[in-house]
MDAnalysis code that builds the backbone (N, CA, C; Angstrom):
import MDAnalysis as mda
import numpy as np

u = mda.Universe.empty(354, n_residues=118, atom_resindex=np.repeat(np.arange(118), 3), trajectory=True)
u.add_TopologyAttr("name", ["N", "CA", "C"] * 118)
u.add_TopologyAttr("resid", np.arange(1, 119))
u.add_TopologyAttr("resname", ["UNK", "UNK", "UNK", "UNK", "UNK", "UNK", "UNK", "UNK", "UNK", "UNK", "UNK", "UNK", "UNK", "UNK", "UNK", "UNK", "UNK", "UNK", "UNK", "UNK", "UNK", "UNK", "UNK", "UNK", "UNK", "UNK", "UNK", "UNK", "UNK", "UNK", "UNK", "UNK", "UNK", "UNK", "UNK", "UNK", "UNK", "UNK", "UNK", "UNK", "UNK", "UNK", "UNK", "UNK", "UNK", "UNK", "UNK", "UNK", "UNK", "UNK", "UNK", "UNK", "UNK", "UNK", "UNK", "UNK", "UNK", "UNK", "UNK", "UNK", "UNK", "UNK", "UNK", "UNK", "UNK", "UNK", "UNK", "UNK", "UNK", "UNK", "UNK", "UNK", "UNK", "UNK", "UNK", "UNK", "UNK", "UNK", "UNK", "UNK", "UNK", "UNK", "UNK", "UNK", "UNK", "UNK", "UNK", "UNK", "UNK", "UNK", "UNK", "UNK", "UNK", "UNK", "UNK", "UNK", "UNK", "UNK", "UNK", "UNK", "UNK", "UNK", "UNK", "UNK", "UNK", "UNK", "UNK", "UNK", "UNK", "UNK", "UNK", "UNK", "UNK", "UNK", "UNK", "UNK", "UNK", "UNK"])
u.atoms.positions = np.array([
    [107.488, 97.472, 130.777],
    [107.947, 98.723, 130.178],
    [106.906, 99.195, 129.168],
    [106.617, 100.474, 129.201],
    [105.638, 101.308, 128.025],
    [106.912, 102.042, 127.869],
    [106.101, 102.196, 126.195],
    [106.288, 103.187, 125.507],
    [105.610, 104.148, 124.592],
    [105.608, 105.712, 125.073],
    [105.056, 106.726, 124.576],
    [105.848, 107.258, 123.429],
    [104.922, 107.503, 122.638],
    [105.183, 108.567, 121.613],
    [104.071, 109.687, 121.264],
    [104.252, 111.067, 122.029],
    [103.321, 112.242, 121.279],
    [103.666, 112.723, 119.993],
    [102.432, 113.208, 119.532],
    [102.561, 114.046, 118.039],
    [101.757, 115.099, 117.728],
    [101.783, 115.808, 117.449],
    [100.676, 117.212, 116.744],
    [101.038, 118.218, 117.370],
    [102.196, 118.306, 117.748],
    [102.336, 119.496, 118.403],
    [102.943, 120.601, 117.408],
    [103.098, 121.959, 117.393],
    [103.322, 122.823, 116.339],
    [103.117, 124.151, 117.026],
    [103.001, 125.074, 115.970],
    [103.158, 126.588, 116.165],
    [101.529, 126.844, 115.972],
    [100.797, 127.566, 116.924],
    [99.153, 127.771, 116.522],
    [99.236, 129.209, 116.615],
    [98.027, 129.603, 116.182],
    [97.866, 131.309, 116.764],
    [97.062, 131.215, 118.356],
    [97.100, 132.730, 118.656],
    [96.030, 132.915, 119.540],
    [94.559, 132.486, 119.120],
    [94.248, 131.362, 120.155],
    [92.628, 131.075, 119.840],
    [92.368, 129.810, 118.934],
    [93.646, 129.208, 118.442],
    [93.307, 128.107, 117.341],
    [93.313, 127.050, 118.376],
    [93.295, 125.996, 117.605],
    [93.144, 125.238, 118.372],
    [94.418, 123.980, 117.693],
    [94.489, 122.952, 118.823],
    [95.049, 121.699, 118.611],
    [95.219, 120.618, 118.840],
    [95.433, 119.177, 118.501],
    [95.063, 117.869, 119.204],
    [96.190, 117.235, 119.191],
    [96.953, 116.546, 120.520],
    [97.534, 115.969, 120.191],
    [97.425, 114.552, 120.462],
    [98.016, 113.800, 120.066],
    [98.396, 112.571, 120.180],
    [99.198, 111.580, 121.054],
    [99.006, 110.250, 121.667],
    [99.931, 109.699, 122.111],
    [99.581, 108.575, 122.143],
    [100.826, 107.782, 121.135],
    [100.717, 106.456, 121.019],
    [100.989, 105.790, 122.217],
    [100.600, 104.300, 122.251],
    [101.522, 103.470, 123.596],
    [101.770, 102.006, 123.267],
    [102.580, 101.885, 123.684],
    [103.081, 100.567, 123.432],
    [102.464, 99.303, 124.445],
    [102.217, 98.067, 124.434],
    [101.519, 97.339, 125.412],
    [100.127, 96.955, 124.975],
    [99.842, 95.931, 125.345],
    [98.732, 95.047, 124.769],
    [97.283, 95.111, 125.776],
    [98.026, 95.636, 126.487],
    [96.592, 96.300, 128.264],
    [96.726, 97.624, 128.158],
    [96.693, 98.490, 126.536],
    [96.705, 99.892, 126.637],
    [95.036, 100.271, 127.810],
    [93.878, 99.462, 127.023],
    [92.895, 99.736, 127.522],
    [92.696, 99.708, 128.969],
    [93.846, 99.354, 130.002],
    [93.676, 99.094, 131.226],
    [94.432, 100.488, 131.984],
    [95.653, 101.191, 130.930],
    [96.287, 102.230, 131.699],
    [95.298, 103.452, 131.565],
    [95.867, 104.097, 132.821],
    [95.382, 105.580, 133.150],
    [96.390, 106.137, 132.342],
    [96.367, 107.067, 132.263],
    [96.667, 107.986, 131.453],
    [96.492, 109.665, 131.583],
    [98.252, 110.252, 131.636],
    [97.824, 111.925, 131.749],
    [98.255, 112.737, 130.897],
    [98.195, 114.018, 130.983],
    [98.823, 114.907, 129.678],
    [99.018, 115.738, 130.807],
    [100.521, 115.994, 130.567],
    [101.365, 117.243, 131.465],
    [101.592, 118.286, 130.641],
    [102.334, 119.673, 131.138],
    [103.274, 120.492, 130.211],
    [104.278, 120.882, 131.248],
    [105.299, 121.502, 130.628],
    [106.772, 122.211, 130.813],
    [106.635, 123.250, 130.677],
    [106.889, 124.363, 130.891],
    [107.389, 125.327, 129.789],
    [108.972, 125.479, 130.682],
    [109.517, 126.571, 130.213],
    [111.367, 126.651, 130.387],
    [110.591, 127.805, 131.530],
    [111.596, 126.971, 132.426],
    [112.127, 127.091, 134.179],
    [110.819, 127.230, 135.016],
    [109.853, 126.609, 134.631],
    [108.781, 126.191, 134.879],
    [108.746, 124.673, 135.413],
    [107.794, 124.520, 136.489],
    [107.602, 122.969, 137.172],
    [106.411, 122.042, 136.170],
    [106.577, 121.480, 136.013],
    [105.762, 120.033, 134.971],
    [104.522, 120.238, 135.787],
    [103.260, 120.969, 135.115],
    [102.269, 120.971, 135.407],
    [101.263, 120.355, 135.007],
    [100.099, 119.446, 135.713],
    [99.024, 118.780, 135.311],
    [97.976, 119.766, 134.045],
    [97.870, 118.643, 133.116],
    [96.303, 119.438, 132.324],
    [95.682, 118.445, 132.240],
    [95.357, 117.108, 131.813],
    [94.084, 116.089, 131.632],
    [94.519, 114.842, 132.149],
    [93.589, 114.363, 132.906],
    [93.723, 112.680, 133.094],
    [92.903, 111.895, 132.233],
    [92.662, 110.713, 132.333],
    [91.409, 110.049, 131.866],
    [91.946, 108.330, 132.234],
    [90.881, 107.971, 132.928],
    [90.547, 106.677, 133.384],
    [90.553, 105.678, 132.342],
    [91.517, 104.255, 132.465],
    [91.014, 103.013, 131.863],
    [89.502, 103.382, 130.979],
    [88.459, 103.826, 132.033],
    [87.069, 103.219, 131.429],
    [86.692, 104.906, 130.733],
    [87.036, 106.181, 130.484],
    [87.088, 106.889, 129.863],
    [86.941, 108.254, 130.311],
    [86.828, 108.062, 132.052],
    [86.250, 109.398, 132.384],
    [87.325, 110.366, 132.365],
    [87.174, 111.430, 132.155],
    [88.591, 112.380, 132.296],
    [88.278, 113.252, 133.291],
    [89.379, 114.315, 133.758],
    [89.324, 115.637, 134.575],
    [90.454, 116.586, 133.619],
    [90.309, 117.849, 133.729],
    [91.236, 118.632, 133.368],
    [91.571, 119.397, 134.109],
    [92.648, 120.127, 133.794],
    [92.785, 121.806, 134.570],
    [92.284, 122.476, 134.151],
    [91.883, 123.055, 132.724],
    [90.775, 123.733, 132.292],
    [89.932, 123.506, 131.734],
    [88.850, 123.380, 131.300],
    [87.791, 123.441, 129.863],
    [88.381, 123.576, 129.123],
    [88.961, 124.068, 128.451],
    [89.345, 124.056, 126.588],
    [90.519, 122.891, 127.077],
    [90.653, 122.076, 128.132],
    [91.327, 120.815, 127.340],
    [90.407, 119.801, 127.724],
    [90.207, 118.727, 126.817],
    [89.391, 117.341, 126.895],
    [90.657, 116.729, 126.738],
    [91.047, 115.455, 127.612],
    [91.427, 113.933, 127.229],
    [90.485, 112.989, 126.887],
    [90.830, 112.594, 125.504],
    [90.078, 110.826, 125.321],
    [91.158, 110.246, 124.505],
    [90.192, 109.062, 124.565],
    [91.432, 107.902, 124.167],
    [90.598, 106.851, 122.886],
    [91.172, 106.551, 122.283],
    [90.910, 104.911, 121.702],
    [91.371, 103.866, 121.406],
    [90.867, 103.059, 122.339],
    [92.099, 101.468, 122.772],
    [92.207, 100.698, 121.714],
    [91.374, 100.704, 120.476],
    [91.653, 100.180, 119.263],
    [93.174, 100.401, 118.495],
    [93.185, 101.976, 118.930],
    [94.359, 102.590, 118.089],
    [95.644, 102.506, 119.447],
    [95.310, 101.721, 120.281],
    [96.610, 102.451, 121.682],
    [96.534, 103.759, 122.132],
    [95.967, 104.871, 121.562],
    [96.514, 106.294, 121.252],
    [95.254, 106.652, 122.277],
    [95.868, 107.802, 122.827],
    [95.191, 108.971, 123.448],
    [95.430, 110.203, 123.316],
    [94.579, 110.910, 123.102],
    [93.919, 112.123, 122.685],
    [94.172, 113.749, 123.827],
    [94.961, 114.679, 123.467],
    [94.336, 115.954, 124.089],
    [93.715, 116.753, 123.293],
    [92.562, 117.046, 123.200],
    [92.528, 118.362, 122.131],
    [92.216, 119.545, 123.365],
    [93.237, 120.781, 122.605],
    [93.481, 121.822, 123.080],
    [92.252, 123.296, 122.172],
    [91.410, 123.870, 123.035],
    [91.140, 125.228, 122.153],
    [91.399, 126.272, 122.825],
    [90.976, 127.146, 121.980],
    [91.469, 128.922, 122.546],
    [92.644, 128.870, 122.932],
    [93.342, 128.279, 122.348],
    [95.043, 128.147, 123.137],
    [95.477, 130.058, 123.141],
    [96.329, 129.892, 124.303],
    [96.853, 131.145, 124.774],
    [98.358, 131.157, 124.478],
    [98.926, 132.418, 124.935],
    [100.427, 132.462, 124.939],
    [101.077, 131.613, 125.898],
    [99.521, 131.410, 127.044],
    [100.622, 130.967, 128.577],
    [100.733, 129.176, 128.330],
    [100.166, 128.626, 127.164],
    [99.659, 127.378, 126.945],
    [101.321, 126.783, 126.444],
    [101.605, 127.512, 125.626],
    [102.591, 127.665, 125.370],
    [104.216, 126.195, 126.059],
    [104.548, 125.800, 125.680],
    [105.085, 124.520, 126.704],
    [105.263, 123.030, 125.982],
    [105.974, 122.306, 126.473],
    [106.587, 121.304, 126.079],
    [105.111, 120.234, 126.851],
    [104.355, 119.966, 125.650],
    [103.273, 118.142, 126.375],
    [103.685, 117.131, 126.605],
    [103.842, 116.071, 127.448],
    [103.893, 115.221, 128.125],
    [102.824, 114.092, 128.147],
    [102.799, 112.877, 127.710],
    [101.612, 111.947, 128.007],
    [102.535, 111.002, 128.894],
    [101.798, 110.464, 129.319],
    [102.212, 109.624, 130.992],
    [100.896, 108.423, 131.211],
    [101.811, 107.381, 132.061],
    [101.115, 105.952, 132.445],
    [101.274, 106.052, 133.889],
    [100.038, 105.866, 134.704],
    [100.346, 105.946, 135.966],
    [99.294, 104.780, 136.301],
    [99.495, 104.104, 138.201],
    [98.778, 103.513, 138.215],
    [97.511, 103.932, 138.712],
    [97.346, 105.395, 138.878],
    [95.962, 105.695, 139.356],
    [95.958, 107.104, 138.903],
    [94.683, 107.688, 138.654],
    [94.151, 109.101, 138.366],
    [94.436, 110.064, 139.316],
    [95.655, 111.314, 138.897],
    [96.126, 112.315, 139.864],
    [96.511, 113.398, 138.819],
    [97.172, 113.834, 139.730],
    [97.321, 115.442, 139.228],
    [98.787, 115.393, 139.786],
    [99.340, 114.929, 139.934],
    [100.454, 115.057, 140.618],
    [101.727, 113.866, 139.675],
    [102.516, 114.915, 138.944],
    [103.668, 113.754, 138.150],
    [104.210, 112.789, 138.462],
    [104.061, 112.925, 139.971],
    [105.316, 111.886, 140.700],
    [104.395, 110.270, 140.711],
    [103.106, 110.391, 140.683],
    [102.165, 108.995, 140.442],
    [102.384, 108.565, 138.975],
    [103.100, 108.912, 137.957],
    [103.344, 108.764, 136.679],
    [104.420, 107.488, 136.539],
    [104.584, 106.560, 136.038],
    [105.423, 105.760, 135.715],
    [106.312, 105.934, 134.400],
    [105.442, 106.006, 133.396],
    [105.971, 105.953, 132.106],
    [106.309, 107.278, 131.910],
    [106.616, 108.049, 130.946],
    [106.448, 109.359, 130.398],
    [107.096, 109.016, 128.703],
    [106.296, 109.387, 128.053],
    [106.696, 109.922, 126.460],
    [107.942, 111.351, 126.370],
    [108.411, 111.390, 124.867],
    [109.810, 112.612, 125.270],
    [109.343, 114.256, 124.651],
    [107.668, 114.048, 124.845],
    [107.078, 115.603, 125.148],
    [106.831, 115.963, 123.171],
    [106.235, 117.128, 123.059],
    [105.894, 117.514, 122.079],
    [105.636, 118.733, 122.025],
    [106.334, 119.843, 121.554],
    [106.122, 121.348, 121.481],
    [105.219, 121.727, 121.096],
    [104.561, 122.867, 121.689],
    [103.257, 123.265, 121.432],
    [104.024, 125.135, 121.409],
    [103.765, 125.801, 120.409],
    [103.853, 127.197, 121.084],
    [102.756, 128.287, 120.119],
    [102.517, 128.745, 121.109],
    [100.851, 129.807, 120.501],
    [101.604, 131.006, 120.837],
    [101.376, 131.775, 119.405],
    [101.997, 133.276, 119.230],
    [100.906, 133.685, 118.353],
    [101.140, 135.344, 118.433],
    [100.670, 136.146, 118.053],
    [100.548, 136.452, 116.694],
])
């Protein structure tokens, strides 16, 4: 069993930026993959960053990077130029392999609000 906890999520403007956080529980943090999803309301749980055990990541866009540091358990999204459409409930997730697709996710954390207004 893991356990997630995200944090930094908040109210930004158009264009600011933000990082969030996600702790994990487990002593082979350095061995899980690792993703960052979002929600928004009546919206399907969409992929934004992976990143590999050994550090490589992919995103859905440029202005998001995943990294991690296995010292701290914790992994990293930082978000810029955030938009209105960014807008959405984050998600960090343990899976056993690098995808884009939620359903390869095992673990999931209980999300962290993000909303960018005007």
């Amino acid at each position: 069993q893991v356990r997630l906890v995200e944090s930094g999520g908040g109210v930004v403007q158009i264009g600011g930026s933000l990082r969030l956080s996600c702790k994990a529980s487990g002593r082979t943090f350095s061995t899980y993959i690792m993703g960052w999803f979002r929600q928004a309301p009546g919206k399907e749980r969409e992929f934004v960053s992976a990143i590999s055990s050994s550090g490589g990541s992919y995103s859905l866009e440029a202005r998001f990077t995943a990294s991690r540091d296995n010292a701290k358990n914790t992994v990293y999204l930082q978000m810029n130029g955030l938009k209105p459409e960014d807008t959405a409930v984050y998600f960090c997730a343990v899976g056993p392999r690098l995808g884009t697709d939620p359903s390869w996710y095992e673990y999931w954390g209980q999300g962290t609000q993000v909303t960018v207004s005007s």
